[in-house]
Backbone as JSON Lines, residues from 0, in Angstrom:
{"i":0,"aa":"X","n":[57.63,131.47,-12.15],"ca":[58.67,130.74,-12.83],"c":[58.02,129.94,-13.96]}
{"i":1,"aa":"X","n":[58.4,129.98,-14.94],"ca":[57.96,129.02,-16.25],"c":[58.62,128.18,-16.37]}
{"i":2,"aa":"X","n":[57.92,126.65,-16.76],"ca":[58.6,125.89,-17.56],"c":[59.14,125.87,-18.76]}
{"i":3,"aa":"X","n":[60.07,125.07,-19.08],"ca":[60.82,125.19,-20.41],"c":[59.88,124.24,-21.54]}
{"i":4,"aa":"X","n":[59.38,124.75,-22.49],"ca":[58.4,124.14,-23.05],"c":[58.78,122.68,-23.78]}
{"i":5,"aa":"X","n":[60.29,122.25,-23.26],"ca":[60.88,120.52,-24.05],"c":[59.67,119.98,-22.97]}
{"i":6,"aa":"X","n":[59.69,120.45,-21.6],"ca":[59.07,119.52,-20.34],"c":[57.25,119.46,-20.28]}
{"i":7,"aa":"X","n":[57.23,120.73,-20.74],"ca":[55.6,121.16,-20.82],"c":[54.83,119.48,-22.07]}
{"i":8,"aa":"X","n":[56.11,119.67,-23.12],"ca":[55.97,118.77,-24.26],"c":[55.86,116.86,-23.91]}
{"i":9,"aa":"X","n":[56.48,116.84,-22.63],"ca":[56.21,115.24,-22.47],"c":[55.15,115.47,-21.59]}
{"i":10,"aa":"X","n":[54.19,114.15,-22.01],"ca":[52.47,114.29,-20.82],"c":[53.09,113.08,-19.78]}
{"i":11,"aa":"X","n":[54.02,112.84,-19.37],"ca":[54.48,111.8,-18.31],"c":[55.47,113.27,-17.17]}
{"i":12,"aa":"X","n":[55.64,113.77,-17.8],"ca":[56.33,114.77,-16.91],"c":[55.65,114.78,-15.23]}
{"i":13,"aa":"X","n":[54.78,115.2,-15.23],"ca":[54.11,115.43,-13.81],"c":[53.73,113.98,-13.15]}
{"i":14,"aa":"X","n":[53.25,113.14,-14.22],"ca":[53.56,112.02,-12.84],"c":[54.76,111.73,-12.54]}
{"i":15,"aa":"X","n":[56.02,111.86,-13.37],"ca":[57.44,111.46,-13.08],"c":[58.23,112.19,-11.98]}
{"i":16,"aa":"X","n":[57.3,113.63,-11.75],"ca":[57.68,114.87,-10.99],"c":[57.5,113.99,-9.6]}
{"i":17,"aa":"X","n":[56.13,114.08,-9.38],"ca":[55.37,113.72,-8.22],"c":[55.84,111.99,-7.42]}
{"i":18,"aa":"X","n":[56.62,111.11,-8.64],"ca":[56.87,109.76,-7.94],"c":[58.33,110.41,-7.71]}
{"i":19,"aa":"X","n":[59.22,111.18,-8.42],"ca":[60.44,111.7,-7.81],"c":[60.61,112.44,-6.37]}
{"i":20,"aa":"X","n":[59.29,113.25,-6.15],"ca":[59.01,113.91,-5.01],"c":[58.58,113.43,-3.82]}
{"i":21,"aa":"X","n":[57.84,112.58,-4.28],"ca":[57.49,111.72,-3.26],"c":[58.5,110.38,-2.9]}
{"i":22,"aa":"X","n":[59.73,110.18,-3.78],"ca":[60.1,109.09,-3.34],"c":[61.66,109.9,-2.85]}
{"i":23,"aa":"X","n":[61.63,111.03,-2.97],"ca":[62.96,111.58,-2.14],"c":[62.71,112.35,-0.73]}
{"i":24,"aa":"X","n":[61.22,112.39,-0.39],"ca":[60.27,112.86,0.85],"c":[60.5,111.38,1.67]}
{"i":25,"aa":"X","n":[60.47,110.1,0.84],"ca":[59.99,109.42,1.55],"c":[61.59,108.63,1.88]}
{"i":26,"aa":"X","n":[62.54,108.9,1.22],"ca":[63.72,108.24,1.62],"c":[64.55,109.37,2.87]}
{"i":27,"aa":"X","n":[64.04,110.46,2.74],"ca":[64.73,111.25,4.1],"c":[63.69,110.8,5.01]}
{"i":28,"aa":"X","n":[62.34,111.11,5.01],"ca":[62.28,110.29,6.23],"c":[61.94,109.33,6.67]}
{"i":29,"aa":"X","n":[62.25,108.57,6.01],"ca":[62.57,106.61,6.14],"c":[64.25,107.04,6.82]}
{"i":30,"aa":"X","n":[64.67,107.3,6.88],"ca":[66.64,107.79,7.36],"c":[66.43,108.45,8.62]}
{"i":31,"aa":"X","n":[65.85,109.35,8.54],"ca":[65.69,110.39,9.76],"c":[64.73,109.48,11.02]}
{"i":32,"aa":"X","n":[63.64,108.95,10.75],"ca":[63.0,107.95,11.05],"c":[63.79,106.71,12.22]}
{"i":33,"aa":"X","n":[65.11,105.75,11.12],"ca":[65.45,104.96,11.83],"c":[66.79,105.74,12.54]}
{"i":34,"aa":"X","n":[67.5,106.69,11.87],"ca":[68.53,107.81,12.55],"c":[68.14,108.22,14.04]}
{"i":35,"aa":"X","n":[67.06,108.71,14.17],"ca":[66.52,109.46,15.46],"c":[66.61,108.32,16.85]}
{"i":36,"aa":"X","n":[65.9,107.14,16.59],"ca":[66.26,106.74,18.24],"c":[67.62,106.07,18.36]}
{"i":37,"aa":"X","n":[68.57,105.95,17.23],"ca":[69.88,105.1,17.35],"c":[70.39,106.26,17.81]}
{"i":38,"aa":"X","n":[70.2,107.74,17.34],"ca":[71.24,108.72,18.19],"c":[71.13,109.21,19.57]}
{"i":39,"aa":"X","n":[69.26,109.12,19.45],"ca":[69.21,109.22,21.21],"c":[69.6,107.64,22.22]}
{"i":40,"aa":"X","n":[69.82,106.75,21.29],"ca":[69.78,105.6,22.34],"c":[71.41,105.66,22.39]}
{"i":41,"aa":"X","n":[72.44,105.7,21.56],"ca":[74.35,105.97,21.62],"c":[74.51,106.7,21.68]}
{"i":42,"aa":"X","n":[74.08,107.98,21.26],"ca":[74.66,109.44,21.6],"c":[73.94,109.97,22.44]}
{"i":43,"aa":"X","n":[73.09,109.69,23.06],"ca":[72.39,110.78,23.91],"c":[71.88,112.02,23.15]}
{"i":44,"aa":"X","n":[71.83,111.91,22.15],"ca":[71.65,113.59,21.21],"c":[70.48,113.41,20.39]}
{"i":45,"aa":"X","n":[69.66,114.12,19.72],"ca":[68.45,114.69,18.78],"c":[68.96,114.91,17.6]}
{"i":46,"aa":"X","n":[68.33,114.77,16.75],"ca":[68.96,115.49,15.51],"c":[68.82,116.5,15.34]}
{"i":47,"aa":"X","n":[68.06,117.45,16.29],"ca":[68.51,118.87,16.47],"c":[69.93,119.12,16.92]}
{"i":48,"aa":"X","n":[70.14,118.36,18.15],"ca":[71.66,118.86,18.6],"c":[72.71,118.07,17.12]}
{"i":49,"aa":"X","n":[72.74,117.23,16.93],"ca":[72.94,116.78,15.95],"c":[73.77,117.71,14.94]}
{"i":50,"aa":"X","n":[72.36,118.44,14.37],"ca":[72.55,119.53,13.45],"c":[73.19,120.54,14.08]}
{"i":51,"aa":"X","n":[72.96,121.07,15.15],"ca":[74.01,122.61,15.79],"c":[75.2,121.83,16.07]}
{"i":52,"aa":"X","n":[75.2,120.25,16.61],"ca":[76.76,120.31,16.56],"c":[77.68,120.59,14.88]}
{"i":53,"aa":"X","n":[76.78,120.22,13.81],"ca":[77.31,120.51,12.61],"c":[77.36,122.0,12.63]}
{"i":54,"aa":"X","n":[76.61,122.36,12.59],"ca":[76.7,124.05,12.27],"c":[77.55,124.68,13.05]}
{"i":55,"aa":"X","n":[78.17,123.95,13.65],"ca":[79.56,124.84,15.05],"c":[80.08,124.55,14.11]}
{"i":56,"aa":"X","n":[80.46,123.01,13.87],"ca":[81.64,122.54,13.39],"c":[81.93,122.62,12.07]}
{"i":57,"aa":"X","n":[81.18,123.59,11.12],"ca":[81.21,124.55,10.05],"c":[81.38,125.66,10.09]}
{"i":58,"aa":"X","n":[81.34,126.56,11.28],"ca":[81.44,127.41,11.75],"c":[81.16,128.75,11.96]}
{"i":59,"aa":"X","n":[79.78,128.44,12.2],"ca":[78.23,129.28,12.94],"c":[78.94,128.73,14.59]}
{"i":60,"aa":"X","n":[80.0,130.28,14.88],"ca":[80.16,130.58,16.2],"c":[79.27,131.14,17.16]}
{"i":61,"aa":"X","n":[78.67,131.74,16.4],"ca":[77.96,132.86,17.83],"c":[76.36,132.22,17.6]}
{"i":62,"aa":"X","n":[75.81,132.17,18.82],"ca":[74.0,131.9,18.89],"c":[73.2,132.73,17.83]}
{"i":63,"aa":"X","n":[73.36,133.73,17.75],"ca":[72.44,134.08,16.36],"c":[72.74,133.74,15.02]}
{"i":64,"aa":"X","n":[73.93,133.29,14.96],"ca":[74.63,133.05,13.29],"c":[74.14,131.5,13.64]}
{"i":65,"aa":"X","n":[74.21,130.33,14.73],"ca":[73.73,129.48,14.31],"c":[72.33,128.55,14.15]}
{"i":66,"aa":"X","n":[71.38,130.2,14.85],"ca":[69.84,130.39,14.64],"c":[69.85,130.57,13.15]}
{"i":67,"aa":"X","n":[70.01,131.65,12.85],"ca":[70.12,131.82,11.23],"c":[70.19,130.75,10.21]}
{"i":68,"aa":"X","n":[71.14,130.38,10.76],"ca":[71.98,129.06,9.68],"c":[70.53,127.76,9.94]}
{"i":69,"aa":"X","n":[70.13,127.78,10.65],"ca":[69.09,126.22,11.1],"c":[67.59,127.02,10.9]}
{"i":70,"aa":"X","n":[67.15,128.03,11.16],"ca":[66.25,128.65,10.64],"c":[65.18,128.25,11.78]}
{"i":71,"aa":"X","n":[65.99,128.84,13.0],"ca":[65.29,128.46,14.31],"c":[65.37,129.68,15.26]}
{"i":72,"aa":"X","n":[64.57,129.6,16.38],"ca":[64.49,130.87,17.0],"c":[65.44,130.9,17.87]}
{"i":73,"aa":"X","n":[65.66,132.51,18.15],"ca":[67.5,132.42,19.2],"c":[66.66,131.75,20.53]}
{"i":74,"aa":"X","n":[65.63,131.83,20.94],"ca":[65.34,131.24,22.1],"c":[65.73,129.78,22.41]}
{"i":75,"aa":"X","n":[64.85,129.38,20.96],"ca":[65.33,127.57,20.9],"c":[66.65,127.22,20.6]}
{"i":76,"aa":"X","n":[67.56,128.11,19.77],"ca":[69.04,127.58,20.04],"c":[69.79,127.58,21.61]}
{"i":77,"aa":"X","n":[69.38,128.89,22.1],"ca":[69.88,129.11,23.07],"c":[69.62,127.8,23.89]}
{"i":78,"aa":"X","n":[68.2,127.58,24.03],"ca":[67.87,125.83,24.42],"c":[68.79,124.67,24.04]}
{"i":79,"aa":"X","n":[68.74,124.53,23.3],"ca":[69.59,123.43,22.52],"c":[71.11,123.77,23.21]}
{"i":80,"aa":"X","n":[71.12,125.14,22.92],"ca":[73.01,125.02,23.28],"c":[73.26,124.59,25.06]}
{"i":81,"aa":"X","n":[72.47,125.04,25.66],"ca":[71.82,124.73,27.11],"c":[72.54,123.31,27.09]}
{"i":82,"aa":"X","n":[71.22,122.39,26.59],"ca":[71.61,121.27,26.22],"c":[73.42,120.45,26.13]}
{"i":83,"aa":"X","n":[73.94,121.35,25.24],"ca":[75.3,120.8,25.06],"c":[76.34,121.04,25.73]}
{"i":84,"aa":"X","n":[75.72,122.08,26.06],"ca":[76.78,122.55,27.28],"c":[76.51,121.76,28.44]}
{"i":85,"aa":"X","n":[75.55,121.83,28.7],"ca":[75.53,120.17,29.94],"c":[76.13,119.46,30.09]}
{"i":86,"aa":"X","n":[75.56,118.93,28.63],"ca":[76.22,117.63,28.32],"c":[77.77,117.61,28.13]}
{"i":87,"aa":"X","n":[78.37,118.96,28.37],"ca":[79.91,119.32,27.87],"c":[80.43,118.68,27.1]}
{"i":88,"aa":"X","n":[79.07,118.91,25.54],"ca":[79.82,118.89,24.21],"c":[79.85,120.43,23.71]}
{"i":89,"aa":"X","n":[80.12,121.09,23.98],"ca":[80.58,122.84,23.55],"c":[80.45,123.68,25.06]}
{"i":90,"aa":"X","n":[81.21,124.44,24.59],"ca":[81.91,125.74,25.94],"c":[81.44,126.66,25.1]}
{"i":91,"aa":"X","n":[81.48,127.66,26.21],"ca":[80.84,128.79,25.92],"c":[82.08,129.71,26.23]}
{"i":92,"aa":"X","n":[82.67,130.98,25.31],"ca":[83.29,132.04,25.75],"c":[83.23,133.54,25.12]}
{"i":93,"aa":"X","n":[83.56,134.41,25.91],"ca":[83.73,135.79,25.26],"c":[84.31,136.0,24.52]}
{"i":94,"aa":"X","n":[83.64,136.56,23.0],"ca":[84.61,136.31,21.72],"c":[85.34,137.22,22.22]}
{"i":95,"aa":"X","n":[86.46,137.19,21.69],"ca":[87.7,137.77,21.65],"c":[87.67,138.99,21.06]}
{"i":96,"aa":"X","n":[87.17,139.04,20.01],"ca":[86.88,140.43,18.76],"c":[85.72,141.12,19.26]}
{"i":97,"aa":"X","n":[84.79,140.73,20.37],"ca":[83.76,141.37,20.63],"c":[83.43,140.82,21.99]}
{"i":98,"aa":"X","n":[83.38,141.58,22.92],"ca":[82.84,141.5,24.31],"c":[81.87,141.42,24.71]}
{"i":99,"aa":"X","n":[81.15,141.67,23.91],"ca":[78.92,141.75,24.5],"c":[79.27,140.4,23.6]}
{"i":100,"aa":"X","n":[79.29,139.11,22.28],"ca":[79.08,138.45,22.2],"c":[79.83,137.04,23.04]}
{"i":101,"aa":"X","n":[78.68,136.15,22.76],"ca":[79.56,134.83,22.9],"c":[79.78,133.99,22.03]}
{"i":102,"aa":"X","n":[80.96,133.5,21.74],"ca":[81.4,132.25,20.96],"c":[80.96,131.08,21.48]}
{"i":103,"aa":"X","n":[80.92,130.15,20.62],"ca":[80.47,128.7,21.12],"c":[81.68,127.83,20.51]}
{"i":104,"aa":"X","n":[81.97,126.87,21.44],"ca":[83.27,126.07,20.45],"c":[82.68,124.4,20.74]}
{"i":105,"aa":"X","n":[83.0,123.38,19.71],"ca":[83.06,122.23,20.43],"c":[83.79,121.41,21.4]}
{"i":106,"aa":"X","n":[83.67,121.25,22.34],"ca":[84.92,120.16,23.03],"c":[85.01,119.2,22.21]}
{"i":107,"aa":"X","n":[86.26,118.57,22.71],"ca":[86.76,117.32,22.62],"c":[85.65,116.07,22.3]}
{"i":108,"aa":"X","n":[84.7,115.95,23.54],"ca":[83.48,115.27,23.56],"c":[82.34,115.41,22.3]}
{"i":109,"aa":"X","n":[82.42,116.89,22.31],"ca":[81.58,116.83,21.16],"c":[81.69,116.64,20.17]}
{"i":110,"aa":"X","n":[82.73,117.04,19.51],"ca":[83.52,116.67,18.44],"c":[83.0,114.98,18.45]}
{"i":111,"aa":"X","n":[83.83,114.25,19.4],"ca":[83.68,112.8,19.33],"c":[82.33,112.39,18.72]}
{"i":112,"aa":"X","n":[81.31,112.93,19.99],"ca":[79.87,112.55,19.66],"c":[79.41,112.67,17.94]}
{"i":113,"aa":"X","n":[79.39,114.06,17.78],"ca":[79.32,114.07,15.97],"c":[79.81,113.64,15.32]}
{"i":114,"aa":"X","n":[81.02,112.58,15.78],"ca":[82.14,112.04,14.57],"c":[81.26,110.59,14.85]}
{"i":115,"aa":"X","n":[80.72,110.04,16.04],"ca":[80.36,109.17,16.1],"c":[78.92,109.22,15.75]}
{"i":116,"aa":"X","n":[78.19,109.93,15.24],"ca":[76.89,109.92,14.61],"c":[77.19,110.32,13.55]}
{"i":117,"aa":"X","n":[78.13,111.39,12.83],"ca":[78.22,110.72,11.37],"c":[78.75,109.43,10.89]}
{"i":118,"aa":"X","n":[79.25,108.59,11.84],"ca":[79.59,106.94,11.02],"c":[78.06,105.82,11.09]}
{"i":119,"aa":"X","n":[77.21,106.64,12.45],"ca":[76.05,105.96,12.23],"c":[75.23,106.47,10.98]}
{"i":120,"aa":"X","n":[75.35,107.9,10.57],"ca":[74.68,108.04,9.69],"c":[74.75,107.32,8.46]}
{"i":121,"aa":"X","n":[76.52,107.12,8.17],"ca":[77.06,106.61,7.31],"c":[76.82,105.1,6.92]}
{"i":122,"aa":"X","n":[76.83,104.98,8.01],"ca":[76.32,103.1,7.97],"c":[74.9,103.26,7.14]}
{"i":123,"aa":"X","n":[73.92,103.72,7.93],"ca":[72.54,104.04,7.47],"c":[72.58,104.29,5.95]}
{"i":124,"aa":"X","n":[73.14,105.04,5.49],"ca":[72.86,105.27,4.1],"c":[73.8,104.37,3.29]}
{"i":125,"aa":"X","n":[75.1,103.77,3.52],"ca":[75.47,103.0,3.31],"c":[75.13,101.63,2.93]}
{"i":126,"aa":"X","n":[73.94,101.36,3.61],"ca":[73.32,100.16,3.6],"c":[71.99,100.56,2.35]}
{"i":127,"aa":"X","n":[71.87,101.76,2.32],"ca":[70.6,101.82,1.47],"c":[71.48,101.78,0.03]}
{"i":128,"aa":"X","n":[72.53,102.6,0.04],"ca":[73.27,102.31,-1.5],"c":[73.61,101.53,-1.51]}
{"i":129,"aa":"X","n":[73.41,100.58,-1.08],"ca":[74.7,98.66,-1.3],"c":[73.36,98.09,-1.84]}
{"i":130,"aa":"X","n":[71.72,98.76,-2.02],"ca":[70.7,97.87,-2.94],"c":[70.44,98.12,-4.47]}
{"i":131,"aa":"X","n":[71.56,99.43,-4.47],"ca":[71.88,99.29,-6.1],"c":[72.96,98.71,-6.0]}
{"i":132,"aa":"X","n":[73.0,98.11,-7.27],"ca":[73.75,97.18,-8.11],"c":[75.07,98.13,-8.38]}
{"i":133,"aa":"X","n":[76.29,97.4,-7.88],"ca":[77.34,97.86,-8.23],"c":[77.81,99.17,-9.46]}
{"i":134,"aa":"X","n":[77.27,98.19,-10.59],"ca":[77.38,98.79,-12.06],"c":[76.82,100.18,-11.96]}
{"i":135,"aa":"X","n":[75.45,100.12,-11.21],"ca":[74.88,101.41,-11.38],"c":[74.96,102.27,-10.95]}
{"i":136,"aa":"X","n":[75.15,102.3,-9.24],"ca":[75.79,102.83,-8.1],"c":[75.99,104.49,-8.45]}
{"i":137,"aa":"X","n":[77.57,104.43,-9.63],"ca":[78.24,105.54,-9.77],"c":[76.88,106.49,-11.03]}
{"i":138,"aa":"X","n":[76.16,105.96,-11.49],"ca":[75.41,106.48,-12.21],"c":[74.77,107.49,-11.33]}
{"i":139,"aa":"X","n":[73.68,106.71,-10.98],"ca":[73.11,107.06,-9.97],"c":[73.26,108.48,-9.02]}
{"i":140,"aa":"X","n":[74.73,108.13,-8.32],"ca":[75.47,109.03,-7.56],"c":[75.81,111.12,-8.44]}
{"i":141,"aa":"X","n":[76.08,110.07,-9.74],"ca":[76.6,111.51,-11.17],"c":[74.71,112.14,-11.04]}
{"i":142,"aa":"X","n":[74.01,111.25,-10.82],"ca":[72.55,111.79,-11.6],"c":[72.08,112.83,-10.07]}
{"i":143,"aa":"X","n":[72.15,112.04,-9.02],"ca":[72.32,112.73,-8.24],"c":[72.54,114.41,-7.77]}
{"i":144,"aa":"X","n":[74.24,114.44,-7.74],"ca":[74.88,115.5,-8.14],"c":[74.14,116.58,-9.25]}
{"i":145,"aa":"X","n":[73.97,116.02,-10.31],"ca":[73.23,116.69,-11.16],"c":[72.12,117.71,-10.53]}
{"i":146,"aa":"X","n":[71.11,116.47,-9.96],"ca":[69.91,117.34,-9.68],"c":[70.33,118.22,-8.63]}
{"i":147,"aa":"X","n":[70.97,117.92,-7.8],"ca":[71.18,119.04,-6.39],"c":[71.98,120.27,-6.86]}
{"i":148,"aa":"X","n":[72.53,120.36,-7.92],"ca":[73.42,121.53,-8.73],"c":[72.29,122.45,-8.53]}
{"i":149,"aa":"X","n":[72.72,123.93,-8.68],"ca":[72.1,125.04,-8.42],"c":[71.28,125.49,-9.64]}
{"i":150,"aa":"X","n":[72.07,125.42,-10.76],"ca":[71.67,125.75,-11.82],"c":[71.75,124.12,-13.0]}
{"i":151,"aa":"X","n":[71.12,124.83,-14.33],"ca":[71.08,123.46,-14.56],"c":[72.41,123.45,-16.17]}
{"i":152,"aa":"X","n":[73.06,122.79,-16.4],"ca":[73.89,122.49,-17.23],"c":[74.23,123.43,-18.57]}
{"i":153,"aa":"X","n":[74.92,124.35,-18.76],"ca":[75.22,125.16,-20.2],"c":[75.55,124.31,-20.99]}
C-alpha cells in the first residue's frame, strides 16, 4: 500500500501517527481494563460472553457463524455458549430450516444482562467524553466518524 505523497510531504506525520496509535491502544484498554471486573462483579459475565451475547443479539444464530463473526475457535464458542446456557442467558434449539444445526437464541435474562452491561459500558465512556469541553465534544465525535469510515472522503 502507498502513501499519498501530501502525507509523505509533512516530517511530523509519523510521530502524529504513532501518538494517535498509541493513544487509541491506550484508551480501549484503559475501558476494557476498568469494564472487565465491574461486569464480572454485576453481571457475572466476561467480555467474552459479553461479546457472543452481542453477536446473538445481531444475529450470528448458529455456533459456527458466531465463531466466525468473533474470530474464535468453534471449540471455545461452544465453551462460552456452555457458559450461557448455564447461566440461562441463551437456549439452545433445532433450527427449524435445518435439523443437523443448532440455533442459539437469547432469553429474557440475557437480553437483560447485555442491556445491563451496555448502560455500564455507557456510563464508562460517558464519563470519559464529559472531559471534553462541551463546545468541542461534537467536533471531536464528526472527527471520529471520519476516521472509522471505510474509505476516505471524494
Amino acid at each position: 500500500m502507498s502513501v499519498p505523497s501530501s502525507q509523505t510531504d509533512r516530517p511530523d506525520l509519523a510521530a502524529e501517527v504513532t501518538t494517535f496509535l498509541r493513544n487509541m491502544h491506550g484508551l480501549n484498554m484503559s475501558i476494557v481494563q476498568q469494564l472487565s471486573p465491574i461486569l464480572e462483579e454485576r453481571q457475572g459475565i466476561d467480555l467474552r460472553l459479553y461479546y457472543i451475547l452481542h453477536t446473538i443479539d445481531n444475529g450470528a444464530v448458529h455456533p459456527g457463524a458466531i465463531a466466525q463473526a468473533m474470530k474464535l475457535p468453534n471449540s471455545l464458542v461452544t465453551k462460552h455458549l456452555d457458559q450461557l446456557a448455564q447461566k440461562e442467558f441463551l437456549e439452545r434449539s433445532i433450527d427449524a430450516h435445518d435439523s443437523r444445526r443448532i440455533r442459539v437464541s437469547l432469553t429474557i435474562q440475557g437480553k437483560a444482562i447485555m442491556d445491563a452491561s451496555d448502560a455500564i459500558l455507557s456510563g464508562l465512556v460517558g464519563q470519559r467524553l464529559a472531559r471534553i469541553p462541551d463546545g468541542q465534544r461534537a467536533g471531536f465525535l464528526n472527527t471520529l466518524v471520519a476516521l472509522a469510515g471505510d474509505s476516505e472522503p471524494k
